[in-house]
N, C-alpha and C positions, 0 to 999 in steps of 0.2 A: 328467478324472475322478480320476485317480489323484492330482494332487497334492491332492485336498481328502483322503485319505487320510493324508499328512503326519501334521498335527496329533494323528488320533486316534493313529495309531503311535508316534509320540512319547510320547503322554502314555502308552501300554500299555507301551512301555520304561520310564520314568520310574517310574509304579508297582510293578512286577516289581524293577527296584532297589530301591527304598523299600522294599518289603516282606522283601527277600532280608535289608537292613542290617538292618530290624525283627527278625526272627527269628534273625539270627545275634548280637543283640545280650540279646535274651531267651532264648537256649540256653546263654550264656556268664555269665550272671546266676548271683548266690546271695542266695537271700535267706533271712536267718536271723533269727527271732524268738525272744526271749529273755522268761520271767517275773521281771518285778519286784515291785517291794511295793504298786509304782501301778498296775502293768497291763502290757498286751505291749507289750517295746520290738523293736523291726522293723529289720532293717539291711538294706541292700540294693544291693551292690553285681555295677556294671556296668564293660562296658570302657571306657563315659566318664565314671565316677564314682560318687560313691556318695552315697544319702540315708538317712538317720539319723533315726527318731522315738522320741521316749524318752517317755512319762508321766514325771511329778513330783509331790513329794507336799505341795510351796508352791510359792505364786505367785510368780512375779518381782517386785518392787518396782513395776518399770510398768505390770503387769496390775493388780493390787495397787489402783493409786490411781485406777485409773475405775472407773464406775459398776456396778453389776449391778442388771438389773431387781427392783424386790423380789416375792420369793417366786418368783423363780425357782431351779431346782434344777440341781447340776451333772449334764451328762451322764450320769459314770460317777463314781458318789459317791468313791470309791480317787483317783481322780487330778485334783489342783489346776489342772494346765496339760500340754501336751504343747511340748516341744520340737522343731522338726524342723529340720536341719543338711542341706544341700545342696552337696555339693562336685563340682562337675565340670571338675575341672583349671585354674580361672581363678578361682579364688579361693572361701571359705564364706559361703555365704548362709545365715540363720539366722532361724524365723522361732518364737515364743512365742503360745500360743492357751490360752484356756480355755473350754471351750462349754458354758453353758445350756441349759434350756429351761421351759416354762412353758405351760400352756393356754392362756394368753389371746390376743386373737386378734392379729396384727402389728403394724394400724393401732395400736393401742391401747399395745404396746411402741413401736414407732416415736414416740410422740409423748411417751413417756417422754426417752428417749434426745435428741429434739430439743430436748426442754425441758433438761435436764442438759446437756446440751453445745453451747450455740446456737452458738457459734462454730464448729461443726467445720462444715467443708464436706459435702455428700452426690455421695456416686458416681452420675451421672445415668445411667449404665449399670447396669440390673436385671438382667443376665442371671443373676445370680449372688446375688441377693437384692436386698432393700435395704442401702446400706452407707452409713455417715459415717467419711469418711478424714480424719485431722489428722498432716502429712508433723515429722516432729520429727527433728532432729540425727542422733538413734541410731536412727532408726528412722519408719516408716507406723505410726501406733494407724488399727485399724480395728474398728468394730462391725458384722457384719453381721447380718441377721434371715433369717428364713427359712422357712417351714411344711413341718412336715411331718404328712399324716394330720391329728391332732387337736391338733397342738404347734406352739411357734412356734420353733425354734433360736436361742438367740443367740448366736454367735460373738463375743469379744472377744478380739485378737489385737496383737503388734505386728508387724509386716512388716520385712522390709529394706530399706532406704534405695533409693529410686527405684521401689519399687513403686506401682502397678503396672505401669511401663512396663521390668522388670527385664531383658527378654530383646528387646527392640524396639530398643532402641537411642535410644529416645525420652526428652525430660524430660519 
């Protein structure tokens, strides 16, 4: 009887650590949010690093040259694209996004987007919306979609190189 015990103890250990590093990792945190001309830039660092989101008030060139659905409107009319810089002691990850959105309903963007871009591949994983990923040199372009309430988000972004598998280990 006692060794089926084992297991749960173990994992009551295992969590009680987990959580001890979680908190003493968010007590040792600062995060400090700055006004810009484009909107709040966020800094936020920890004892394993630090991430960096800055609004922008132009697109990147690579944002730039894909599509935007028409008559869709930016998020936060102030800022072109948000920057976000991820550095956790093994090098910066860097990732460029500018979000839409638009009434109409997803299907209906989606089918835009397939049409504009038939070659890009689709993320068969929806967890996260619908997405069409095209893995490029400098970088993942990704379009994602997504509702919210009465809108449909669109995210058009470019990733870092091996996204999505960045922290897995995986190609």
């Amino acid at each position: 009887m006692w060794l089926g015990l084992i297991p749960i103890a173990a994992f009551v250990i295992a969590f009680l650590v987990g959580a001890v590093v979680l908190w003493a990792i968010a007590k040792s945190s600062i995060v400090t949010e700055t006004q810009t001309k484009s909107g709040k830039a966020l800094h936020v660092h920890t004892p394993v690093g630090t991430v960096d989101s800055e609004p922008q008030d132009k697109l990147d060139p690579r944002l730039a040259k894909l599509p935007v659905y028409p008559g869709a409107m930016r998020k936060d009319a102030a800022t072109a694209q948000t920057v976000t810089r991820m550095d956790f002691n093994h090098g910066v990850l860097q990732e460029f996004s500018s979000d839409y959105w638009t009434p109409d309903p997803v299907d209906e963007v989606w089918q835009f987007y397939r049409r504009e871009l038939p070659d890009w591949p689709r993320n068969l994983d929806e967890s996260q919306g619908k997405e069409l990923i095209h893995p490029e040199p400098d970088g993942v372009r990704l379009i994602r979609l997504t509702r919210q309430t009465d809108r449909t988000i669109i995210e058009i972004c470019i990733k870092p190189v091996g996204y999505p598998h960045l922290f897995s280990g995986a190609d």
